[in-house]
C-alpha positions in Angstrom: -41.9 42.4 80.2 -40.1 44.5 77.7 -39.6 43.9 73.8 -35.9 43.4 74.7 -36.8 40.9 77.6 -38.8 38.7 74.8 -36.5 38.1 72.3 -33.6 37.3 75.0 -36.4 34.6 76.4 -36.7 33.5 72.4 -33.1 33.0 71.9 -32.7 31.2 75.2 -35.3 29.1 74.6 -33.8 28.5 70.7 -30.5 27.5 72.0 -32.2 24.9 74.4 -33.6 23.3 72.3 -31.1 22.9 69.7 -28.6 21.6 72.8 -31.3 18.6 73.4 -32.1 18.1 69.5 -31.4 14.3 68.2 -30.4 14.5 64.6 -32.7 12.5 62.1 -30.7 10.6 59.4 -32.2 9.7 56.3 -31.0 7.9 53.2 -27.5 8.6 54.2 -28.7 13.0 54.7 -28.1 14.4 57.9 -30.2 17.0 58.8 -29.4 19.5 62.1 -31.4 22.9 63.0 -28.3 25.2 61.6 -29.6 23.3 58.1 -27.9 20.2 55.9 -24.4 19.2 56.3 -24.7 17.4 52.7 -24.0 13.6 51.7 -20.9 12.6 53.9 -19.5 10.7 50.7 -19.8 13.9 48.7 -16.4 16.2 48.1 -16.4 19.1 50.5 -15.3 22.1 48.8 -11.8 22.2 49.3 -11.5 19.1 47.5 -13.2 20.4 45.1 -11.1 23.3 44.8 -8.2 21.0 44.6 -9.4 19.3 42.0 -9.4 22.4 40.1 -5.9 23.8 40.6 -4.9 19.8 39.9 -6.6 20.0 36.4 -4.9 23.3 36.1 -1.7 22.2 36.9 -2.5 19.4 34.0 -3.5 21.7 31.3 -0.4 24.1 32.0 2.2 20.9 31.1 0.3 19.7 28.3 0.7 23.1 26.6 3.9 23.6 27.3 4.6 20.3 25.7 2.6 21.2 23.4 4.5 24.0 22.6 7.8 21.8 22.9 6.7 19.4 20.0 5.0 22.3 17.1 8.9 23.7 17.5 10.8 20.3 17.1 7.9 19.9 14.2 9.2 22.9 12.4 13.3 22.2 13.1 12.8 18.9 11.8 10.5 19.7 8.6 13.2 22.1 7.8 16.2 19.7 8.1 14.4 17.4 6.3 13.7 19.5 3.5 17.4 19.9 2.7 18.4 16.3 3.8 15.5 15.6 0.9 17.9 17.9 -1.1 20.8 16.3 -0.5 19.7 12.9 -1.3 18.1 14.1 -4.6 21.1 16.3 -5.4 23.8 13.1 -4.9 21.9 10.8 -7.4 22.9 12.3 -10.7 26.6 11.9 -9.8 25.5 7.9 -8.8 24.1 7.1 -11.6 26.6 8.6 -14.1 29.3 6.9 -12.2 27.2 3.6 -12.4 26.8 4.1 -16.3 30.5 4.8 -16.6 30.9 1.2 -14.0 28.5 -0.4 -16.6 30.2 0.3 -19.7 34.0 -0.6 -17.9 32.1 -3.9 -17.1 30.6 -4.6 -20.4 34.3 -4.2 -22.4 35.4 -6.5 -19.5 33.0 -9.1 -19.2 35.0 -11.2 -21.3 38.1 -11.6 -19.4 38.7 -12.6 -16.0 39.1 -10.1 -13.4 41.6 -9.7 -10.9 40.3 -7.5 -8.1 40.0 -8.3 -4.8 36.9 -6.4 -4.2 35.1 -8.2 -7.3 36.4 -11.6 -6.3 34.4 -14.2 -3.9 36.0 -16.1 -0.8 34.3 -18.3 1.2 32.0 -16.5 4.0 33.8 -16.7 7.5 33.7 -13.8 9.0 30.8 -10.8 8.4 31.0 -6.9 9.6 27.7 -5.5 10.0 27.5 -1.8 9.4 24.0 -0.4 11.2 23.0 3.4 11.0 21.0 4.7 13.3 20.4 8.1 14.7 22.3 9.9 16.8 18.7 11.2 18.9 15.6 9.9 19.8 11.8 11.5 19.5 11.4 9.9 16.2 9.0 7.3 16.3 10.5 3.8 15.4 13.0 4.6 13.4 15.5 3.6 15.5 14.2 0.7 17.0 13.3 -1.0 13.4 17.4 0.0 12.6 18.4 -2.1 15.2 15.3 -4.9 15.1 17.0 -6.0 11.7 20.4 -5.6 13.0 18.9 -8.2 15.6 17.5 -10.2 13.4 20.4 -10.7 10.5 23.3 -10.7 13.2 20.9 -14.0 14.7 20.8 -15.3 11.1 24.4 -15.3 10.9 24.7 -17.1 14.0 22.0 -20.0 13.3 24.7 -20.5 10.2 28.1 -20.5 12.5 29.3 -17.1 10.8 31.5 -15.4 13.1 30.7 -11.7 12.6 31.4 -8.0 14.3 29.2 -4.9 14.1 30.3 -1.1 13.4 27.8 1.0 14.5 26.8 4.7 12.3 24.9 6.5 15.1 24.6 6.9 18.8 21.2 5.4 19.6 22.4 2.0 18.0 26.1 2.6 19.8 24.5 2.6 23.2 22.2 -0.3 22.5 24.6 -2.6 21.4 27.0 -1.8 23.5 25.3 -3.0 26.3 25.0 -6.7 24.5 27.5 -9.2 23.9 28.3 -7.9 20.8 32.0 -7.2 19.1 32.3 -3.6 17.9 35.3 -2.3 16.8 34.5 0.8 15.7 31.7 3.6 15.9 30.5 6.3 14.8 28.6 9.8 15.3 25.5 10.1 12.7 26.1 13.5 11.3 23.3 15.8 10.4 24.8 16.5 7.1 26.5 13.8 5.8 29.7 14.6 3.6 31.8 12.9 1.3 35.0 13.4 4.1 32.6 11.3 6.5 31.5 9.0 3.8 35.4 8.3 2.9 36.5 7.9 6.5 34.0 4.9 6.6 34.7 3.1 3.2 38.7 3.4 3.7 37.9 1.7 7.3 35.4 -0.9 5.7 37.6 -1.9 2.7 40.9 -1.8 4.2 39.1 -4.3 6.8 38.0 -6.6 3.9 41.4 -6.5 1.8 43.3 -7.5 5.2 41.1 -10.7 5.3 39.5 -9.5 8.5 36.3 -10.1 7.0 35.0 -11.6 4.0 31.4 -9.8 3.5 30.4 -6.6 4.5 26.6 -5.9 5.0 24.8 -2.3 5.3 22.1 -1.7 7.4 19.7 1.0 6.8 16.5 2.9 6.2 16.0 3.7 2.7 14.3 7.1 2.2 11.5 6.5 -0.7 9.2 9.7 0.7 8.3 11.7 3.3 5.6 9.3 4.5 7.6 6.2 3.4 10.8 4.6 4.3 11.9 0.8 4.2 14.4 -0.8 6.2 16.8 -2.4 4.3 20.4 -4.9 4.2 22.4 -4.5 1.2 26.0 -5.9 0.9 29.0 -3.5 0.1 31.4 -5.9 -0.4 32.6 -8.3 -2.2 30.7 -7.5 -5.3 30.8 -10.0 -7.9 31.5 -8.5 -11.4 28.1 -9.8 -13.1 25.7 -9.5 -10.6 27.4 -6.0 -9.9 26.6 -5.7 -13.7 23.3 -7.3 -13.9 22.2 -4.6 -11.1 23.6 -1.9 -13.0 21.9 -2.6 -15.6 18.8 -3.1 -14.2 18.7 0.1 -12.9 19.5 1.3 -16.0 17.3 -0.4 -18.4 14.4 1.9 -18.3 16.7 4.8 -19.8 18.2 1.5 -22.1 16.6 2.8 -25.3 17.3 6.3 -24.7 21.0 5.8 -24.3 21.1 3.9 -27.8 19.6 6.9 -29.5 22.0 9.5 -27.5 25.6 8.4 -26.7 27.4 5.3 -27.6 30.0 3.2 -25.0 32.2 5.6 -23.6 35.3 5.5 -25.4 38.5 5.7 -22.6 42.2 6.8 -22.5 43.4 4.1 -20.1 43.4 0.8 -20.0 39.8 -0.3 -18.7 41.1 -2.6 -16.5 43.0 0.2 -14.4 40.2 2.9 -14.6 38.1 0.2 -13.2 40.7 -0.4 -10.4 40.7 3.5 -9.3 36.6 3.6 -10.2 35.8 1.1 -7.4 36.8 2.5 -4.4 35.1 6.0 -5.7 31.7 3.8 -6.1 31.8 2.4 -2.9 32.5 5.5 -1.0 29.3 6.9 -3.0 27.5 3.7 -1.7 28.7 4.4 1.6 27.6 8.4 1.4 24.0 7.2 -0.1 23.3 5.1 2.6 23.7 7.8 5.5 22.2 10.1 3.8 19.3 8.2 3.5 19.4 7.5 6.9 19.5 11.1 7.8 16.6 11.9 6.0 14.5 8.8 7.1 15.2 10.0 10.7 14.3 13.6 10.3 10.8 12.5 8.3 10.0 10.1 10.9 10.5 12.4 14.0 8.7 15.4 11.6 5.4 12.5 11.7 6.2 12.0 15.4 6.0 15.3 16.5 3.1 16.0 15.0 0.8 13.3 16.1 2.4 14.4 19.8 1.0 18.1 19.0 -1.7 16.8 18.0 -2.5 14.5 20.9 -1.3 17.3 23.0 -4.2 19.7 21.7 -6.8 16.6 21.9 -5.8 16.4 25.6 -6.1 20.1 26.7 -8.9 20.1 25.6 -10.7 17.1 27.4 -8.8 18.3 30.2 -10.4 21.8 29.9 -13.7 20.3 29.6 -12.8 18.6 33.3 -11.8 21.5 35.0 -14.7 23.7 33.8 -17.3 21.3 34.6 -15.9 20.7 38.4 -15.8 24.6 38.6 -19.6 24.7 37.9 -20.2 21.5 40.1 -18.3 23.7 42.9 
């Protein structure tokens, strides 16, 4: 028999006995002459592979939100920065319009005053006035805007005040306009408030409280302290009465009390006090009114600056778990 003879005997024989082989299984192994098939509740390979372009697909999203956030990051530290500006830049006309409010009402508090803005009627009726922002992506700004809104306008109503809202912003336009609530005006937020905004508002507001329409108006907003802090806060507009108006101002004036004694006397006017304080008013309020959403503006665009960041930051933690993942399966593969 030849060489070539033998080894097609062998493989004959080899293939017989495969054919009438009974596989042996063993602690869940199967085991076969062509070698080991593997644990049937492992992965096969294509799963595995799978698994990989999943994780892939995973890390590629992060990133590009990732990327998303760092650049709202940067647009909104650099609003910020001059809505900061702006805030800090409109207080030194405030206050020397409050001083000059302060001395009218000291060379007036003696006499009776009648202005319908400094006088009291009973409380039928309150307009709410909420700002909000006009966008989202900034943490809880909004949602503590219109938490209080909540909360005062259910105040009112435990009390049996009648009252109506005016919206500043389109987050809190679109929330309450969904509820039962009486609006009759709104707003846009502007990202840079101005004094023809600011006027638009304060005419609306105080030709709605000299028409009797409502006897209170109430401002809802976020006062900016700092970058890191703001505070939610309700302050009335109107009426103000003429010696808590003045007891205010003066608080807020009495750390620069003894410094004012030493520099500059009362202000000494042309007009009758009376009538400057008539034309005054309407001027302070519209500041009041300007304050306010420019304090919102600026609370919004620090909150969504801290939002952003912890979403970068999250995003980088989270690329980088999922990294971890898709490196070790490759190596399990």
């Amino acid at each position: 028999m030849s060489v070539i003879t033998r080894c097609v005997a062998v493989a004959l024989s080899a293939v017989a006995a495969a054919a009438n082989f009974q596989p042996v299984v063993s602690s869940g192994k199967t085991f076969s002459p062509f070698g080991l098939r593997g644990d049937s509740r492992r992965s096969s390979g294509i799963v595995k592979s799978g698994k990989i372009n999943e994780l892939k697909g995973r890390i590629k999203s992060v990133s590009s939100s990732q990327k998303i956030t760092s650049a709202m990051k940067l647009v909104a530290a650099a609003k910020v920065r001059r809505a900061q500006e702006a805030v800090l830049c409109g207080r030194p006309f405030s206050e020397q319009l409050e001083k000059v409010l302060r001395d009218l009402l000291d060379q007036l508090k003696l006499e009776a005053l009648d202005l319908p803005v400094l006088t009291e009627r009973p409380v039928k009726k309150v307009t709410l006035v909420s700002i909000t922002g006009d966008r989202g992506l900034c943490g809880s700004h909004n949602a503590q805007i219109i938490k209080a809104t909540e909360q005062r306008a259910a105040q009112l109503k435990a009390l049996g005040v009648d009252f109506d809202l005016i919206t500043i912003g389109k987050k809190g336009t679109t929330y309450f306009k969904r509820r039962d609530y009486t609006m009759p005006a709104t707003y846009d937020c502007p990202q840079a408030p101005s004094a023809e905004f600011a006027n638009s508002v304060a005419e609306k507001l105080l030709a709605k409280y000299l028409a009797a329409d409502t006897d209170r108006i109430e401002v809802v907003y976020t006062k900016f302290i700092s970058l890191i802090k703001t505070e939610p806060t309700i302050s009335i507009l109107l009426p103000r009465n003429q010696y808590e108006l003045q007891g205010e101002l003066e608080e807020k004036a009495g750390v620069k009390a003894a410094d004012e004694e030493n520099s500059l006397d009362s202000l000494i006017f042309e007009q009758e006090p009376k009538t400057l304080l008539d034309s005054i008013l309407p001027l302070y309020f519209n500041s009041q009114v300007l304050r306010s959403v420019q304090d919102g503006v600026a609370s919004e665009l620090s909150a969504r600056m801290t939002a952003m960041s912890s979403a970068s930051d999250n995003a980088k933690s989270l690329k980088k778990g999922l990294t971890l993942q898709m490196n070790r399966a490759r190596q399990a593969s």
